[in-house]
C-alpha positions as CSV (number, residue, x, y, z in Angstrom):
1,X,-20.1,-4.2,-31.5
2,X,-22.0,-7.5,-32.2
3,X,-25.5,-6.6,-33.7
4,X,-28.3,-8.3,-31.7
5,X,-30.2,-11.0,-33.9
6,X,-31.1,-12.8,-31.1
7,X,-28.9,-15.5,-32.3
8,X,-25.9,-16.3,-29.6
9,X,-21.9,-15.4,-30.9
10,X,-19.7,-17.7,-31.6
11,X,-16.0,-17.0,-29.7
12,X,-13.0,-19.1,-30.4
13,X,-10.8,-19.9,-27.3
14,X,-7.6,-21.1,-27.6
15,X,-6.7,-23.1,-24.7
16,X,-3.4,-24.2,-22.9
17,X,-2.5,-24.5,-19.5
18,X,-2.9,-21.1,-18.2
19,X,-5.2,-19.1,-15.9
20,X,-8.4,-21.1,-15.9
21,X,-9.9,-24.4,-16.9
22,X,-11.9,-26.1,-19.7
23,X,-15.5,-26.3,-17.7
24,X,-14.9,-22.9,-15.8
25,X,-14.6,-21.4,-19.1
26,X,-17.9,-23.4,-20.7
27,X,-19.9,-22.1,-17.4
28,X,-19.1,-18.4,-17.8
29,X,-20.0,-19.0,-21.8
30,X,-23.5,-20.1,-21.1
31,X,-26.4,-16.7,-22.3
32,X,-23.0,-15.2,-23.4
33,X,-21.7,-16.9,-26.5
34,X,-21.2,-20.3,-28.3
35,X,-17.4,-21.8,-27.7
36,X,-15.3,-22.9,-30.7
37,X,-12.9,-25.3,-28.4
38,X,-9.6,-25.1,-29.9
39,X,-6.6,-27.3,-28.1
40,X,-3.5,-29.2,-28.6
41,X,-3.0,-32.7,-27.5
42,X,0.2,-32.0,-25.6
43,X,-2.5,-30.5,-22.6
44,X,-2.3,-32.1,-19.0
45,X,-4.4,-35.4,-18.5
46,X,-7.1,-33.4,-16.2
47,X,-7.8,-30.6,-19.1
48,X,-7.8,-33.3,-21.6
49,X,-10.6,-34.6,-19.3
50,X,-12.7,-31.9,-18.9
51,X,-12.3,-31.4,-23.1
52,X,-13.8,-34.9,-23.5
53,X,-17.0,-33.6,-21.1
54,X,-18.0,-30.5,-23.6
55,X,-17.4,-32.7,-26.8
56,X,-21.2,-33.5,-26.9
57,X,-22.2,-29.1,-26.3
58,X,-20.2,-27.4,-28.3
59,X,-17.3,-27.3,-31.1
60,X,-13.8,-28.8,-30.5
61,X,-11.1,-28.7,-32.6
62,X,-7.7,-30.5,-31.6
63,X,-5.3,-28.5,-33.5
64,X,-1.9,-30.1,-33.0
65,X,0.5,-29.5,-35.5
66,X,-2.2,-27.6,-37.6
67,X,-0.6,-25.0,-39.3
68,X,-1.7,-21.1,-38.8
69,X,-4.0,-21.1,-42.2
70,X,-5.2,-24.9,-41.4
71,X,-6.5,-22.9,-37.9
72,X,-7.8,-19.7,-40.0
73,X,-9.9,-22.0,-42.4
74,X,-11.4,-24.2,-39.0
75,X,-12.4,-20.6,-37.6
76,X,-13.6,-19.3,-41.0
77,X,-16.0,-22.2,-41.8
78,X,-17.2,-21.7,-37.7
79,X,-17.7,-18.2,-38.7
80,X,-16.4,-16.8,-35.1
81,X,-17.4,-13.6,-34.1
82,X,-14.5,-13.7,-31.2
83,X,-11.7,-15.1,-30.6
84,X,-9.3,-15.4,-27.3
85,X,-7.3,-16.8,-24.7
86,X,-6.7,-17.5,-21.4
87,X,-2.9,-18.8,-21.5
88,X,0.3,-17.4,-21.7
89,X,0.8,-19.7,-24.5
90,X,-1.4,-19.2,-26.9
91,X,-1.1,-15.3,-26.6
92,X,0.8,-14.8,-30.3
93,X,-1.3,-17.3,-31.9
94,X,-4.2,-15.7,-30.6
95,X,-3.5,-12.0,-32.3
96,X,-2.4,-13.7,-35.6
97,X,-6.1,-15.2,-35.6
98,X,-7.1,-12.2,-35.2
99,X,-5.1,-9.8,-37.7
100,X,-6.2,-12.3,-40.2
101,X,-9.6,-13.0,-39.5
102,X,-10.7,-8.8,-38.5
103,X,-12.0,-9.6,-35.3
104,X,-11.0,-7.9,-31.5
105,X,-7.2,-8.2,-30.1
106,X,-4.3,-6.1,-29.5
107,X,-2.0,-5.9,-32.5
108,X,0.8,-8.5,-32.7
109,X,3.4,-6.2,-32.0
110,X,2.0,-5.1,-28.7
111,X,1.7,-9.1,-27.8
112,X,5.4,-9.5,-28.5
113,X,5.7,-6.7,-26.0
114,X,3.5,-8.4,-23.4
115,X,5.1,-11.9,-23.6
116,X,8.3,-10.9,-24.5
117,X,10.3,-9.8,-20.7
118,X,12.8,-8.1,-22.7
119,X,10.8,-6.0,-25.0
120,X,8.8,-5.2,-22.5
121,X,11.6,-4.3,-20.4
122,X,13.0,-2.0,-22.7
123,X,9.6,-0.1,-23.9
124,X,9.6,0.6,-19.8
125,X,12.5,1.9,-19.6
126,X,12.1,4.2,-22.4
127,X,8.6,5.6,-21.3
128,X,11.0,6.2,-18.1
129,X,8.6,3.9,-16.4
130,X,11.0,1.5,-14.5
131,X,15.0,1.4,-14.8
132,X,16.6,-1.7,-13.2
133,X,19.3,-3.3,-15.1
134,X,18.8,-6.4,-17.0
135,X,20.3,-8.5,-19.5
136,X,19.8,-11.6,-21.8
137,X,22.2,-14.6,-20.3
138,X,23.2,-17.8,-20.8
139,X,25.6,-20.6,-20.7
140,X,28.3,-18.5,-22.2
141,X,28.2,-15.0,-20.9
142,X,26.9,-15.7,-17.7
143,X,30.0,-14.6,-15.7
144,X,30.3,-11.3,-17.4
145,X,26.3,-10.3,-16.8
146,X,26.8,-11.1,-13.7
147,X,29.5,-8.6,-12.6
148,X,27.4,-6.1,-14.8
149,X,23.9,-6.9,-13.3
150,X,25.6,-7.9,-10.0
151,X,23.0,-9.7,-6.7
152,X,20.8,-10.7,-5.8
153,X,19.1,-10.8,-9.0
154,X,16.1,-12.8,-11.0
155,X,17.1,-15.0,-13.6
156,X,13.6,-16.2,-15.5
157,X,12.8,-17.3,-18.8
158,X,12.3,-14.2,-21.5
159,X,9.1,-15.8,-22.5
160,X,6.7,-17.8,-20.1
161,X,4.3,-17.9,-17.0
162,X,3.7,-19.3,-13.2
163,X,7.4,-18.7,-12.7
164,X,8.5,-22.1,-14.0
165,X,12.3,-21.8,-14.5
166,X,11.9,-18.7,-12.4
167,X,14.6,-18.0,-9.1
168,X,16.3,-15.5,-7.5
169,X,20.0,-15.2,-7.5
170,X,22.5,-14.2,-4.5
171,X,25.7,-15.3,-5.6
172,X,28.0,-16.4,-8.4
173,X,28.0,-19.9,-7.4
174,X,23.8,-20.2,-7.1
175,X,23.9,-18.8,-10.9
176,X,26.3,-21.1,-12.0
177,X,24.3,-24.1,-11.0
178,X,21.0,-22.6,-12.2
179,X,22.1,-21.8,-15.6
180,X,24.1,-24.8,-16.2
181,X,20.8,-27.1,-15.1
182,X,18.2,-25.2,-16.6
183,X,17.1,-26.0,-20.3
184,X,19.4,-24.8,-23.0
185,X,16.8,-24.5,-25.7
186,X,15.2,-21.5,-23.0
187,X,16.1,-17.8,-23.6
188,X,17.0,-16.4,-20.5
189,X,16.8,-12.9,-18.6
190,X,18.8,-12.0,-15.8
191,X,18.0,-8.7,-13.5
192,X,18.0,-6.6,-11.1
193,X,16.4,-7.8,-7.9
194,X,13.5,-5.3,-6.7
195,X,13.7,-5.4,-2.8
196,X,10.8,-5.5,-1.1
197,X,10.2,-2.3,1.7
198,X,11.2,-2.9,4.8
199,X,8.1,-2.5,6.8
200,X,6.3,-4.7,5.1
201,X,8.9,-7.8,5.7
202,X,8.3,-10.5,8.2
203,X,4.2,-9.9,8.0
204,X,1.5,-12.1,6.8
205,X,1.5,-10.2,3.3
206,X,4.2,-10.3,1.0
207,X,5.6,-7.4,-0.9
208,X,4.3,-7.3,-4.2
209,X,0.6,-7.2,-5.6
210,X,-1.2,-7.4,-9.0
211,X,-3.7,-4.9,-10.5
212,X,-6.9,-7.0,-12.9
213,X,-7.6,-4.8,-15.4
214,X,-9.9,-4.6,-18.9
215,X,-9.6,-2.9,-21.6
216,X,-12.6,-2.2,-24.7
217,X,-10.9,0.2,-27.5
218,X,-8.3,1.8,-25.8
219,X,-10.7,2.2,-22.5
220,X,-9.3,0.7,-19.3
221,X,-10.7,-0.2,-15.9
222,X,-9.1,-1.4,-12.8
223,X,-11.0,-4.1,-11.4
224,X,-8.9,-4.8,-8.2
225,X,-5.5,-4.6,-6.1
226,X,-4.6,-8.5,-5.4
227,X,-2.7,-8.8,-2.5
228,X,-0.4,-11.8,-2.3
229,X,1.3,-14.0,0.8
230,X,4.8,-14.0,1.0
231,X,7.3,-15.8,-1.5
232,X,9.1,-18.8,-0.6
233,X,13.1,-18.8,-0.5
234,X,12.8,-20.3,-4.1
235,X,10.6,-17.8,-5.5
236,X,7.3,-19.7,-5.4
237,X,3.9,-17.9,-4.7
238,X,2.2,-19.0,-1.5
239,X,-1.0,-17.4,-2.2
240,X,-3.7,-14.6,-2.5
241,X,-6.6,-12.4,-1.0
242,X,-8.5,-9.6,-1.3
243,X,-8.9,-6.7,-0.6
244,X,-5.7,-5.6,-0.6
245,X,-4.3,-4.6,3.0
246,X,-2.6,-1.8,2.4
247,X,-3.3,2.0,2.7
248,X,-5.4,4.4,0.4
249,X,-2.4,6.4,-0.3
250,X,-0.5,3.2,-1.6
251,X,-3.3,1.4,-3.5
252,X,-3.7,5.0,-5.1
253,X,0.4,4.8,-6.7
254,X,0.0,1.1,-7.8
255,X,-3.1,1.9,-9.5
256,X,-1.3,5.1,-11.0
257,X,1.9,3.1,-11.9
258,X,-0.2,0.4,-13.4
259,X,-2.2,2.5,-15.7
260,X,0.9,4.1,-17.0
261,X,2.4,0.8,-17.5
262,X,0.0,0.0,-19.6
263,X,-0.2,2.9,-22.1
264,X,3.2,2.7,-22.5
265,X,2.5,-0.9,-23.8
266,X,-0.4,0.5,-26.1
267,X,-2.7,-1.9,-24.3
268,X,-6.3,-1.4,-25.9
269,X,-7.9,-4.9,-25.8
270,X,-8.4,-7.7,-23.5
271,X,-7.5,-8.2,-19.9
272,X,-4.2,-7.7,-18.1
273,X,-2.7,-9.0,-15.2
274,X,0.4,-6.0,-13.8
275,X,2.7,-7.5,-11.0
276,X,4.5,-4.8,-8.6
277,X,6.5,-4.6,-6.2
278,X,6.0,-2.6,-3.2
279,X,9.9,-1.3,-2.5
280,X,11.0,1.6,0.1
281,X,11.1,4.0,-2.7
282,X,7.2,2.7,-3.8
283,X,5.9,0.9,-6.3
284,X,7.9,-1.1,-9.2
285,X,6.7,-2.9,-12.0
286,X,7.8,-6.5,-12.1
287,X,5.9,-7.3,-15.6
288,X,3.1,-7.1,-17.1
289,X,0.8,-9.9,-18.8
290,X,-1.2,-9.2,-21.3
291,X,-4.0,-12.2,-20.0
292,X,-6.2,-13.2,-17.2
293,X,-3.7,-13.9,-14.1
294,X,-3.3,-17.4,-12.5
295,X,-6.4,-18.3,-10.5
296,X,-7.3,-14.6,-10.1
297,X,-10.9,-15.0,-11.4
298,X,-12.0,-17.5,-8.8
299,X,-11.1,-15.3,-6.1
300,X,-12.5,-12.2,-7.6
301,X,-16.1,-14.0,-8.7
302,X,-16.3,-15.2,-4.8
303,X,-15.5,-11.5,-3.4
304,X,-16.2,-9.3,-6.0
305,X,-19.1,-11.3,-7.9
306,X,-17.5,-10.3,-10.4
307,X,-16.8,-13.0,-13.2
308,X,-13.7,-11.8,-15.5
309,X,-14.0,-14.9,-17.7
310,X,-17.9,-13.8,-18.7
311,X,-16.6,-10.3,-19.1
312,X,-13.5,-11.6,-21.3
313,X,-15.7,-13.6,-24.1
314,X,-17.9,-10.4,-23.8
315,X,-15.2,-7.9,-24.5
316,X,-14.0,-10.4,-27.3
317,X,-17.0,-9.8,-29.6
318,X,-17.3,-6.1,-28.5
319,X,-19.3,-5.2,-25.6
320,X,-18.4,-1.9,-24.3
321,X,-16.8,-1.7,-20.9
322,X,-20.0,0.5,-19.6
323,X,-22.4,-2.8,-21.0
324,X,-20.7,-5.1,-19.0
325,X,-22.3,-3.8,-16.2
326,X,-20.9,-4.5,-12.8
327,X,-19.7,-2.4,-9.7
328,X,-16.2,-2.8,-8.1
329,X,-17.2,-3.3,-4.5
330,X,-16.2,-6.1,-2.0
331,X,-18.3,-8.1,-0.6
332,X,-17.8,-8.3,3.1
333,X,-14.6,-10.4,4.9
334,X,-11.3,-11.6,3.6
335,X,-11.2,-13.9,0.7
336,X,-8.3,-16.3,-0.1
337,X,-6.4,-18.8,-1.8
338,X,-3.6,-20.5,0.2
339,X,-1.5,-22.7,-1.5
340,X,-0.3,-26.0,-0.7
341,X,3.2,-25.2,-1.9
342,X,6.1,-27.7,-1.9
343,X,9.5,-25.5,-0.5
344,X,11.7,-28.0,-2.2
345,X,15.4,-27.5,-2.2
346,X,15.8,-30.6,-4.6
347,X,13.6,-32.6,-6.7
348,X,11.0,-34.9,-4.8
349,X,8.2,-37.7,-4.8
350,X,5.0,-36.7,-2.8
351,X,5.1,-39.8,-0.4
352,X,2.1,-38.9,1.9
353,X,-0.2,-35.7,2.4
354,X,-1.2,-35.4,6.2
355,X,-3.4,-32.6,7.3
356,X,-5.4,-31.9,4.4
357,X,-8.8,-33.8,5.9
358,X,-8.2,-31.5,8.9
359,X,-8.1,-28.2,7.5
360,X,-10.8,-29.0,5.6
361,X,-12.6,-29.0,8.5
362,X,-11.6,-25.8,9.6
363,X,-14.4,-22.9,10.0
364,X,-12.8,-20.5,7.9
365,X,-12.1,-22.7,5.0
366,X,-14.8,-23.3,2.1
367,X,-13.3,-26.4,0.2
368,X,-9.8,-27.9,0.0
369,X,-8.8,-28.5,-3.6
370,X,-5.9,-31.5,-4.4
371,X,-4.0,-30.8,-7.5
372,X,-0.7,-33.7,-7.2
373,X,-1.4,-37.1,-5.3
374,X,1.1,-39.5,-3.5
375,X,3.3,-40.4,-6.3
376,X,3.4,-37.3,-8.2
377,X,7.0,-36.0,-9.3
378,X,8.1,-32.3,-7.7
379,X,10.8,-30.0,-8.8
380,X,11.7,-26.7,-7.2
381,X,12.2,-24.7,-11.4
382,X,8.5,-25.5,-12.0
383,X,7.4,-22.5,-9.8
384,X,3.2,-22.5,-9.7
385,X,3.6,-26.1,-11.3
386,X,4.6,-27.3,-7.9
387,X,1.5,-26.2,-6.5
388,X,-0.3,-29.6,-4.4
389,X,-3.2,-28.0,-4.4
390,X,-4.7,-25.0,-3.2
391,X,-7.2,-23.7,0.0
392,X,-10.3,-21.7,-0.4
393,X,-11.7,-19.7,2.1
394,X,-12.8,-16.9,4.0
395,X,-12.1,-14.9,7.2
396,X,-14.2,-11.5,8.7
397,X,-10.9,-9.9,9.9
398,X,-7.4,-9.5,8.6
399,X,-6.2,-11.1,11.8
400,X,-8.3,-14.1,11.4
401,X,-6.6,-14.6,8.1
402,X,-3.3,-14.4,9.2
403,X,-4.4,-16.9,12.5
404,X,-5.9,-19.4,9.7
405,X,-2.9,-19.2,7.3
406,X,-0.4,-19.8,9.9
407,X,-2.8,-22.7,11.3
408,X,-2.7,-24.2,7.9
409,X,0.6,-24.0,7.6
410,X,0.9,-25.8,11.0
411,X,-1.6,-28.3,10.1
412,X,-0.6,-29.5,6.4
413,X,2.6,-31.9,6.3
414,X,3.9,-33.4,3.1
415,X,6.3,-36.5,3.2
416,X,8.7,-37.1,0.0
417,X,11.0,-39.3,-1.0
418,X,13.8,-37.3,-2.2
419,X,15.5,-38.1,-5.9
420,X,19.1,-38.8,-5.4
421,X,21.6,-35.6,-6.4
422,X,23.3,-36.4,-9.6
């Protein structure tokens, strides 16, 4: 652990696209840490954006094209004390920094596990763990996986996040035209489809969840059970709340799956973001990431107080999970994220939003945030890409959330101007 000298840490983040953004990450820094910035140029227009606000507070670093020991010498003359990340991306990197510079991470080979779907797949399967078929496919073999894996099934990238390139698979002719569209340079998976239990289908939940965890030195602790909305037909998430809807005796076997998930992995540092699927023989892991999930720390801050992106830089330069010091209790209510999801069938043009100025005014809702404008190109492979923007809020009940979702969904209309099928 860091000795106090009363003289702040310095952490390295590595930053992509992932699960949070440039300022949220230089709030939860301040009376934590000092940032060392590091990004790549390549970052959406809006992160490159809020980079140019901290330029005057605190180090940054653009480190396209820099080279692993060009990145080692930046963090060596900073004289870190911490280093991590937030994105899927920048996971690898991340625990090569780390090897080579002594400080706090899982070993590299456990990150290949975490970012790799068919490692990860395999170590599973081996702990005895999860069993469902799966295969590596492409342009060639497609055909034959397919009689071996048989539908539906999930075809998704073996490395990647947010579901881009992500969709489930009924028939012989679907996979043809996914596989034959999709990027060639990708390296695909192709497996069994996980169905979802039977009584939980056609409700305002969907069936699957993901368990927030941390981890200190090989100690864990499950921050929460996120409950999700339902998928769209292309495989798109809709959305999120807390607390989870479900029964004690259910939350108890996720959590229980989870953690053994997780060991298996050799998970001992960092935070992790376990996807499962809630089937009519119980829980199944869909995958586990070895980061902060996609807009989970908003919703957990607002009804948990509970900040994960504080409690990540803290864990980076070795505060024990005990001196982190926070109780896992809800605050009272239903807390959400509804997003403004585009259920494309082809690629599209947003022409015109109608609705959003509306539900912003609804009771329930906190703030409406925009994340595409009229003009902005949509394509159904880009999974949370697609997302238009997203709605915050709040209900007391379970039944007023499901009222205000559907009323959202009622409300919100998006126009498009459809690209022409080639």
């Amino acid at each position: 652990m860091l000795m106090n000298t009363g003289k702040k840490a310095k952490i390295a983040v590595l930053y992509a696209p992932g699960a949070t953004s440039v300022l949220t990450i230089k709030a939860a820094s301040i009376n934590v840490c000092d940032l060392v910035f590091l990004y790549d140029q390549d970052c959406p227009e809006n992160d490159l954006k809020q980079v140019d606000l901290i330029r005057d507070y605190i180090s940054v670093y653009d480190i396209s094209n820099k080279s692993i020991d060009e990145v080692t010498s930046i963090l060596i003359n900073e004289d870190v004390q911490g280093i991590l990340t937030f994105s899927e991306y920048k996971l690898r990197m991340t625990s090569i920094l780390s090897e080579k510079l002594g400080l706090i991470g899982n070993p590299y080979d456990v990150v290949l596990d975490l970012t790799d779907k068919l490692r990860q797949r395999e170590i599973l399967k081996n702990n005895n763990i999860e069993n469902i078929k799966y295969a590596v496919i492409n342009r060639e073999n497609y055909k034959q996986i397919a009689e071996q894996i048989g539908f539906p099934s999930i075809l998704k990238p073996r490395e990647g996040a947010g579901s881009k390139w992500t969709q489930k698979v009924c028939n012989i002719n679907e996979l043809d035209t996914f596989i034959n569209s999709f990027p060639e340079n990708i390296e695909y998976v192709f497996e069994e489809y996980l169905e979802g239990a039977k009584a939980f289908q056609n409700e305002y939940y969907g069936d699957y969840v993901s368990v927030e965890s941390i981890h200190r030195h090989g100690d864990s602790k499950q921050i929460c059970i996120t409950a999700k909305t339902p998928l769209t037909d292309k495989y798109a998430e809709t959305g999120m709340f807390i607390p989870s809807p479900f029964s004690d005796e259910l939350n108890l076997k996720i959590l229980e799956l989870e953690k053994k998930a997780i060991d298996a992995l050799g998970v001992k540092e960092g935070i992790t973001h376990t996807e499962i699927k809630l089937t009519d023989y119980g829980p199944r892991i869909i995958e586990v990431n070895g980061r902060l999930g996609g807009y989970v720390s908003e919703i957990i801050k607002r009804g948990m107080s509970i900040d994960l992106v504080k409690i990540a830089l803290k864990l980076s330069i070795g505060e024990s999970l005990d001196s982190v010091n926070f109780d896992i209790e809800y605050s009272d209510g239903v807390y959400y994220q509804i997003f403004i999801q585009a259920d494309l069938a082809q690629d599209a043009t947003i022409k015109k939003l109608n609705g959003i100025d509306e539900v912003s005014e609804f009771d329930d809702v906190t703030y409406v945030e925009l994340r595409k404008n009229p003009g902005d190109f949509l394509s159904y492979r880009f999974g949370t890409e697609n997302n238009i923007g997203i709605v915050y809020g709040e209900s007391d009940s379970y039944k007023k959330f499901k009222d205000v979702i559907d009323t959202i969904r009622d409300t919100i209309n998006i126009e498009y101007e459809y690209e022409e099928c080639v």
